[in-house]
N, C-alpha and C positions, 0 to 999 in steps of 0.2 A: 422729181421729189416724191419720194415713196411715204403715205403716212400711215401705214398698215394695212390692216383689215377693214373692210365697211361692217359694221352692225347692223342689224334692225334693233327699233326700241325693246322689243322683248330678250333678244340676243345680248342688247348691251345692259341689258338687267341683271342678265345671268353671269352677265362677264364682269359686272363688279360687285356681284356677289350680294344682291337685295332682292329682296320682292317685284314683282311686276309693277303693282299697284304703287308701291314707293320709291321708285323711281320715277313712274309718269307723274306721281307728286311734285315730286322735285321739278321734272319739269315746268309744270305748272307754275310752280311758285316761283321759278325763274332763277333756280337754285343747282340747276342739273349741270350736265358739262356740254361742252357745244355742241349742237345738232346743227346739221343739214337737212336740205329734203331732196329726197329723188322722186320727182312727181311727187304722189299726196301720201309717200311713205317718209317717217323720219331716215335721218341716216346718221351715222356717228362711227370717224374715224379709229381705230385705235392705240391711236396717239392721243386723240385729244379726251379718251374716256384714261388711259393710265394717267395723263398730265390732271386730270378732274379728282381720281382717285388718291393721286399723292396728296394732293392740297387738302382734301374733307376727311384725311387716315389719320390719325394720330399715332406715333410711336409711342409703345406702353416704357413706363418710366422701369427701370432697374431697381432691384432690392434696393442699393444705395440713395437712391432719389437724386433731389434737386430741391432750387428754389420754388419749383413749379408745384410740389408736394403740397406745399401750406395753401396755396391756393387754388388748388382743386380740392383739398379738404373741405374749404370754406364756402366753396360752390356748393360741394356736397353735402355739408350742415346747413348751408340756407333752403338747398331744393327740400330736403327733409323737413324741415320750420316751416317751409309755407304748406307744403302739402301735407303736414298734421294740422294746417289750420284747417284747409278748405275739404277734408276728410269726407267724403261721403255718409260716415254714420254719424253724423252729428247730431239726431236727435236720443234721447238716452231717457229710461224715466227715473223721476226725481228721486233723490233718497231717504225724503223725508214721508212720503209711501203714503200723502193729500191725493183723492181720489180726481182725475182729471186735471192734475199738474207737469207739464213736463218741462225739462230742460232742453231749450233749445241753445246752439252753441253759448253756453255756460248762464241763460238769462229764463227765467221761469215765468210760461207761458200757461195759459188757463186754456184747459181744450174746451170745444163744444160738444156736451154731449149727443149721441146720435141715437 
């Protein structure tokens, strides 16, 4: 029984087409596609890295769409809603232009002065 190529981890990086780094992630988090070890090197078949491949690929949806359209919209507007809450420039100064007032996400703080 033939199951392709052997890889090394950095080979089977390149071979499904990510980062070094993000792939040993996946590993990690126990998310990768199946490894072996040959002694203290990984190994990964190339069967079992295209069989990994088809499962985490998504085919891109056609002009026409699908039912799947409305909710990946809606994935799409909620990841945008959360990440305009938790926005990094959240502090902003007030606009009522009180000297040592600012707006922290929307609630107005009294600085100290320095």
């Amino acid at each position: 029984m033939s199951r392709g190529r052997v890889y090394s981890t950095r080979t089977a990086a390149a071979y499904c087409g990510m980062a070094y780094q993000t792939f040993r992630n996946r590993l990690a988090a126990k998310t990768g596609p199946l490894m072996h070890k040959d002694g203290a090197s990984n190994a990964f078949y190339e069967d079992d890295l295209d069989a990994w491949n088809q499962a985490r690929l998504k085919p891109v949806l056609s002009e026409g769409g699908d039912s799947s359209d409305a909710a990946s919209e809606s994935r799409t507007a909620s990841w945008y809603n959360a990440s305009a809450a938790i926005s990094p420039n959240r502090f902003q100064a007030a606009s009522d232009g009180s000297d040592g007032v600012v707006s922290v996400m929307g609630e107005s703080v009294s600085a100290v002065a320095s």
